[in-house]
N, C-alpha and C positions, 0 to 999 in steps of 0.2 A: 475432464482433468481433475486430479485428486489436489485440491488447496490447501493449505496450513493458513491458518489467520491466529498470528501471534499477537493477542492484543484486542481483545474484543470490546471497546469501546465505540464512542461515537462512528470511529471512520471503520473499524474493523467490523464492528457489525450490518455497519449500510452494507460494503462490502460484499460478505457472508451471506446476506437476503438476496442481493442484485446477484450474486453469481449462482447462489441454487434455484432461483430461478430459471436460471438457464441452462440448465441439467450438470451444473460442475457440481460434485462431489466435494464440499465443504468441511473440515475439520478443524472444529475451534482447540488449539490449544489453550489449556486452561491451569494455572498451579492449583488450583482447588475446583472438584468436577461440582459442586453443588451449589458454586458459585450462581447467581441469581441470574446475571445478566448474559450468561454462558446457558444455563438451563432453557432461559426465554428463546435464544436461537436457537437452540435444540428442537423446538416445537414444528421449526419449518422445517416443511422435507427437503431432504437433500443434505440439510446439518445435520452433523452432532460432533459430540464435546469429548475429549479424549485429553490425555496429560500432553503436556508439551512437548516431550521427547517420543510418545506413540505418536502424535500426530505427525509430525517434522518425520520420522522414521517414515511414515505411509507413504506420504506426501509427492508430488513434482516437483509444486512450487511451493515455498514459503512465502507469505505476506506478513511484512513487521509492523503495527501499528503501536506500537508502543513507545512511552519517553524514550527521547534519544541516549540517553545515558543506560539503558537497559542493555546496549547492544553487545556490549562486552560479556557480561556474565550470561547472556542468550545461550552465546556461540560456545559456552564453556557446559551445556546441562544439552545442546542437540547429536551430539555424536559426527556419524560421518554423514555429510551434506554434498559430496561428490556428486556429479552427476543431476542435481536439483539446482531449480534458480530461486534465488530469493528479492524478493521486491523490496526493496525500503521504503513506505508510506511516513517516513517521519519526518521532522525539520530541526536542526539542530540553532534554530535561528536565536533562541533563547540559554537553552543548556547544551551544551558537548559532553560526547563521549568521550571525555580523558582519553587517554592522551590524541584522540583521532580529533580531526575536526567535522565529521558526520560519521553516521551511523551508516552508511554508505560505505567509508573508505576501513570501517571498524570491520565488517562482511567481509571484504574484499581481502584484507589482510590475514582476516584469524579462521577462513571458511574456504574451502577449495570449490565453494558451489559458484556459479555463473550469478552477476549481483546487477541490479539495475535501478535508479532511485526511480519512481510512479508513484502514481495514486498521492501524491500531497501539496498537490496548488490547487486545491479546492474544497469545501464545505464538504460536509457529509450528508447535507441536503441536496450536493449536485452528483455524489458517487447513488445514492437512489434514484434519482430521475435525474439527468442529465440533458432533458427537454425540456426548450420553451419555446412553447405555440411546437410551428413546424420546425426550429431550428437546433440544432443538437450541437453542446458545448465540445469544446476542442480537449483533450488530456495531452498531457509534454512528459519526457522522460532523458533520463542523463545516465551513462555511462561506457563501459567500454567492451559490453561483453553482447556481441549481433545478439547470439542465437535469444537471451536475456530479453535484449529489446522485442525481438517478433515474438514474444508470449507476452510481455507486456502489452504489446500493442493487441493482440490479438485479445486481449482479457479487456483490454478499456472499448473495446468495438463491440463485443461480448455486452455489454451491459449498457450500450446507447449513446457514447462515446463517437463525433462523428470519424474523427483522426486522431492518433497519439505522436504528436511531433516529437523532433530526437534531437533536444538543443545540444547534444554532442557528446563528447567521452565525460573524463572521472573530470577531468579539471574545468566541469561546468556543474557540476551536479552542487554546489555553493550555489552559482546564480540561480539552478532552479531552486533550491531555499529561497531564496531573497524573492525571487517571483512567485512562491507561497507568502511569504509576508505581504508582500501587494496587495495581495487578496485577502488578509487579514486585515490590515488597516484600510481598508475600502471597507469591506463589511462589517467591522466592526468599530476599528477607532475613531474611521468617518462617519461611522451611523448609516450607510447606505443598505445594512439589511444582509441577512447570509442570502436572499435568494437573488445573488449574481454570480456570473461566471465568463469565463473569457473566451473568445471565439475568433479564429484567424482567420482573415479573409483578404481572400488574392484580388487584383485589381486585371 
């Protein structure tokens, strides 16, 4: 699959490594191609770095890892998005994207593409290895577009992921914010360390 990773930071870059790894065809968009931290993925095969609007043009899927407040002017420099799904890795649990209240619902409105929140209740120590010992963390995703979810899911399985649970349509994709926060103030406001993650288990 050809990926767009809008946002190559912490989470966009784990990311970017875990899925060219796995023979996906990775496309950092970048506003400046000489950008450091865009060039260093470049190094691994299967990346490289392209303007934001080449990329997203290529692209299947889009990956946002970017402030949530970016997602307006995003959707305004990608053209047409028909036909591609875009993930929202972000959390609006801090800033919103005027006048939306995520970065989610900002997609869904101003983009004809198929939109699914993933990839943001967890470190970006657990989107690289997602094991520990023998047990492999759970990924959760919210929204309302199927065909969105089964490439989501199929992309958090993809990279070690045991199951990508489907806490439901648009009017949950808030709580899964709130259950990114969770896991921020466990790893970090409680001191407990980025290297935990959450794991569902049936009885």
């Amino acid at each position: 699959m050809k990926i767009a990773i809008i946002g190559h930071g912490n989470v966009g870059g784990a990311l970017a490594q875990s899925w060219a790894v796995t023979g996906h065809q990775v496309l950092i968009g970048a506003r400046d191609l000489q950008d450091e931290k865009a060039k260093a993925l470049a190094a691994y095969p299967n990346i490289s770095v392209h303007s934001t609007q080449n990329a997203v043009a290529v692209a299947e899927t889009i990956l946002v890892a970017t402030p949530p407040q970016a997602a307006v002017s995003l959707t305004e420099s990608w053209g047409n998005t028909g036909a591609k799904v875009i993930i929202d890795a972000t959390n609006s649990v801090r800033v919103k994207p005027d006048p939306y209240p995520t970065a989610y619902h900002a997609f869904r409105e101003l983009t004809p593409a198929q939109v699914v929140k993933c990839f943001n209740t967890t470190g970006f120590e657990n989107m690289k290895n997602p094991l520990y010992g023998d047990v492999a963390l759970d990924m959760y995703m919210a929204g309302d577009d199927e065909e969105a979810k089964t490439v989501a899911r199929q992309l958090a399985k993809d990279i070690g992921f045991e199951e990508c649970y489907d806490f439901g349509g648009a009017d949950k994709v808030a709580l899964l914010e709130q259950f990114a926060l969770s896991w921020i103030n466990l790893a970090i406001m409680k001191e407990m360390g980025r290297d935990i993650g959450f794991k569902l288990i049936r009885r």
